[in-house]
C-alpha positions in Angstrom: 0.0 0.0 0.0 1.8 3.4 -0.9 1.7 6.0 2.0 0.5 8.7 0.6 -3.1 7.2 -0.4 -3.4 5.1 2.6 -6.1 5.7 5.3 -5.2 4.8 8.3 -7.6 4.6 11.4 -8.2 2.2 15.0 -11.4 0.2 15.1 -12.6 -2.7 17.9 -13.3 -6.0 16.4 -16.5 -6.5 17.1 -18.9 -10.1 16.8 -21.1 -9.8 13.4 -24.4 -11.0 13.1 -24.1 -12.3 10.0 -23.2 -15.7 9.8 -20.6 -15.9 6.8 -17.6 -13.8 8.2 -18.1 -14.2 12.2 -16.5 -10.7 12.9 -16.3 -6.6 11.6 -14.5 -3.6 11.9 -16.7 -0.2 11.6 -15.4 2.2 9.2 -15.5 5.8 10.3 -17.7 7.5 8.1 -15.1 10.0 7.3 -12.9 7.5 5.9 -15.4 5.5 4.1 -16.9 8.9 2.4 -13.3 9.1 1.0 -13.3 5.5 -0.6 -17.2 4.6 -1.5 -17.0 6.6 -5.4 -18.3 5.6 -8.1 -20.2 3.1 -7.1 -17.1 0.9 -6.0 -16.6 -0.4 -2.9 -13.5 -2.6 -3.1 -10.0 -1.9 -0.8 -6.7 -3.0 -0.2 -7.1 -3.6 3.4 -4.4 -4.1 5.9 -4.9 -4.8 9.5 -1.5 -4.5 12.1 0.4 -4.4 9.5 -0.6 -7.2 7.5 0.5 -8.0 3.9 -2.3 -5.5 1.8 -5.5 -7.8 1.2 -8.6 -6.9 -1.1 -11.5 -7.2 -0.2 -14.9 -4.8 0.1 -16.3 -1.9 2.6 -20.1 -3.3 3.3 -23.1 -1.5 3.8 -24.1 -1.5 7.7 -27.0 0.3 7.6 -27.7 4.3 7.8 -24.9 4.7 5.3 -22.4 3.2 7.6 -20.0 0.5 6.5 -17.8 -3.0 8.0 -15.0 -4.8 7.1 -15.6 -8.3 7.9 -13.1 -10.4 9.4 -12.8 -13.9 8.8 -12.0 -17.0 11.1 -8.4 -17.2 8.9 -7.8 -14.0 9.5 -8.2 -13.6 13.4 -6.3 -16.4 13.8 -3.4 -15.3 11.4 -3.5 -12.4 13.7 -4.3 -13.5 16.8 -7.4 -11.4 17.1 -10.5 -12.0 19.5 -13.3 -9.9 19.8 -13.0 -6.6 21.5 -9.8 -6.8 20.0 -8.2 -3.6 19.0 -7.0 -3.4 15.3 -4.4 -0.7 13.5 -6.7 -0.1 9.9 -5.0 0.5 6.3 -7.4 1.4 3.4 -6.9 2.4 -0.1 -9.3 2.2 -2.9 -8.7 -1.0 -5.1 -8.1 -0.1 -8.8 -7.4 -3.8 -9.8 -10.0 -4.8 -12.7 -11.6 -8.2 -10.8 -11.4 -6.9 -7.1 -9.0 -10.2 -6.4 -5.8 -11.4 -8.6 -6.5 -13.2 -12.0 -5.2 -16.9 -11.7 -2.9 -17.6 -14.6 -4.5 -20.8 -15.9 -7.8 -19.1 -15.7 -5.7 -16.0 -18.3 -5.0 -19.3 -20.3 -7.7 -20.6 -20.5 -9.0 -17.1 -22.1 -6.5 -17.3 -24.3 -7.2 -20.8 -25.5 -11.6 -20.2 -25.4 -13.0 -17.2 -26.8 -16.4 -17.7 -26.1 -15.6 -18.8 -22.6 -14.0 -15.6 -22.1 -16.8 -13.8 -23.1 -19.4 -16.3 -21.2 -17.0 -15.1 -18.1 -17.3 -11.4 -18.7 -20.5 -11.1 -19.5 -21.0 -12.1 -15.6 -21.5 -9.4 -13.0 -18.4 -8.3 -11.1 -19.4 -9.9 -7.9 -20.2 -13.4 -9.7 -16.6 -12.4 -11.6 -15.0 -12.5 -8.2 -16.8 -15.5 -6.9 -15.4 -17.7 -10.0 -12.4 -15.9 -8.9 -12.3 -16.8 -5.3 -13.1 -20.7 -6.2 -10.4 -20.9 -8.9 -7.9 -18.8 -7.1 -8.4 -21.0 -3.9 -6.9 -24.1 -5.3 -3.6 -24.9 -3.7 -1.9 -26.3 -6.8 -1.4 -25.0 -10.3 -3.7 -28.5 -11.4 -6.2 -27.8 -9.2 -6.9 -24.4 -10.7 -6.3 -25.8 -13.7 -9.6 -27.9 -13.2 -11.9 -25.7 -11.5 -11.1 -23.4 -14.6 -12.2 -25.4 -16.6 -15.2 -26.8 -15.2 -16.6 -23.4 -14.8 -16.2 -22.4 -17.9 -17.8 -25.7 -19.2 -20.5 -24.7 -16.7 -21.1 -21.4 -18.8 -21.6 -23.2 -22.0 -23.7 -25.5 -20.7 -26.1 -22.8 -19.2 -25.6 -19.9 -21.4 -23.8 -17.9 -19.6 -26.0 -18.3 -16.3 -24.7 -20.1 -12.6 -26.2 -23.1 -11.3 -24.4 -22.8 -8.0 -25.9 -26.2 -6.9 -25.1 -27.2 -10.4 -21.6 -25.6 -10.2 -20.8 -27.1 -6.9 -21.8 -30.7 -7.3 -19.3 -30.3 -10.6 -16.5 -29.2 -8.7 -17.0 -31.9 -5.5 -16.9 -34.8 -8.2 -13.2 -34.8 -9.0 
């Protein structure tokens, strides 16, 4: 994160009602009136120092906004609730919100129309494809999820399944 753009602030990590991420930070309004443009929400994120990590300011009602904070991440950080956490945020001017996995670029490369199927997508369903690719541990394993959601596409024009999608990719 470069210096100059990054906003820094202290927030209490606080237990979230919603069951997916477990835990939030609040986001001063004054920093979060620097960074919601455009419609765009995504961040680099660091907390403590942390390597940068993107991920997205969300709404919390009244115009206010969280950064969740997942299970990995408390523990990577050895954060409990009531915890208090050092902030980094800078707007997020990647194109896909997360990194692009090279075998998904190849894939591209190799399949027009699955390309197109792919971008034809909303950005947060982008990012989901991206998050279940990008996951993988190994180069293969990308490899293969790559290519059995883009198989997914053409078999549903263009749509998700995600029970579809996920019985697909628990087979192999």
């Amino acid at each position: 994160m470069t210096q100059s753009k990054t906003l820094r602030f202290t927030a209490i990590l606080e237990k979230s009602t919603n069951k997916l991420w477990g835990s939030h930070l609040r986001v001063p309004s004054s920093v979060a009136e620097k960074l919601v443009r455009g419609g765009s929400r995504r961040v680099l994120r660091t907390l403590n120092g942390s390597e940068a990590h993107q991920c997205a300011l969300l709404p919390y009602g009244r115009g206010s906004f969280v950064l969740s904070v997942n299970k990995k991440w408390c523990d990577a950080l050895s954060l409990g609730i009531g915890s208090t956490v050092k902030v980094g945020l800078q707007p997020d001017g990647s194109t896909y919100g997360l990194p692009m996995p090279a075998e998904l670029k190849e894939l591209f490369r190799q399949d027009k129309e699955g390309n197109r199927l792919f971008h034809s997508l909303t950005q947060g369903r982008q990012r989901t494809m991206l998050y279940t690719i990008g996951s993988a541990s190994d180069p293969d394993a990308r490899a293969w999820r790559a290519s059995i959601i883009i198989r997914h596409l053409r078999d549903n024009n263009g749509k998700i399944n995600y029970k579809r999608l996920s019985q697909s990719l628990k087979r192999h």
